[in-house]
Phi, psi and omega in degrees: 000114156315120218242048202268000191242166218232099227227121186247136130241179174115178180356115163323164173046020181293326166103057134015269204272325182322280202264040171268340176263020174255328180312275180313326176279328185268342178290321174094069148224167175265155204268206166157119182245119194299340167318308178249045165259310186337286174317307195274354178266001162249021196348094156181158186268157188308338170306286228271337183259350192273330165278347166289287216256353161093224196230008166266282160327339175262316161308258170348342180263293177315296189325333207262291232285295171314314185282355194235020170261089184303131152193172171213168184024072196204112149287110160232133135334086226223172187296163153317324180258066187227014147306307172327336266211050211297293159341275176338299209295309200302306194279332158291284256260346186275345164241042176169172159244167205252146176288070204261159192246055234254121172254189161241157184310341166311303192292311218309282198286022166257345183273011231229053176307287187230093175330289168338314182259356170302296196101047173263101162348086190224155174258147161350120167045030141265155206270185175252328156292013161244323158312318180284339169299294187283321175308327183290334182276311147336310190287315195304312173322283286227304193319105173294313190221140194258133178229093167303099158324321213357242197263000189305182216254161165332304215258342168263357139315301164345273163328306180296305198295320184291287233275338195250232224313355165271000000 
């Protein structure tokens, strides 16, 4: 197995899904956002499964969902919570290398309005900082490569992830 695709995490609203298709579009690959494979192999939106099957129950679905996703010369995008994810991860990392995509909690939270209808993966009367907390270390674990976001703008992150991958 060629370890030839491109594995974006971190943080909701890190910008993923953006800039995984500006990614993909400047590489000649294809794209894959793991959200909405999720959603169609569960025809229901990530909300709606997160209100169902609870935040265990959804993670385990990602998980499943995430471990069975095959490409090559392929950006895929994947949820925020798909660290959580032992199995996934041992398989991105075993077909690609992997991105985290690291904002600070200042952009999170301003780009990061409403969690809930996001279908972002929180327990019960947890902050988004203490998420970003827990979450930060997964990522770090997980990371082939680190790309610092700061105030840049989506195409010169862009710009920074080709340079860390050549």
């Amino acid at each position: 197995m060629k370890k030839d695709n491109i594995i974006l995490i971190g943080m909701p609203t890190s910008g993923k899904s953006t800039m995984g298709v500006i990614l993909a579009k400047i590489l000649g690959y294809n794209f894959i956002d793991a959200d909405l494979v999720i959603q169609e192999q569960e025809g229901r939106k990530l909300s709606e499964i997160i209100e169902t099957e609870g935040v265990e129950g959804f993670i385990d679905i990602e998980n499943r969902v995430n471990t069975g996703i095959e490409a090559q010369k392929t950006v895929i995008a994947t949820g925020g919570s798909v660290v959580y994810g032992k199995e996934a991860m041992d398989h991105y990392k075993n077909i690609g290398r992997v991105v985290y995509l690291k904002a600070d909690m200042d952009t999170l939270t301003k780009r990061l309005r409403n969690a809930k209808q996001r279908g972002v993966v929180m327990r019960e009367g947890q902050s988004l900082i203490s998420l970003y907390n827990e979450r930060s270390i997964l990522y770090e674990k997980y990371a082939d490569i680190v790309v610092e976001e700061g105030n840049d703008s989506f195409e010169e992150v862009v710009a920074k992830i080709l340079g860390e991958l050549s």
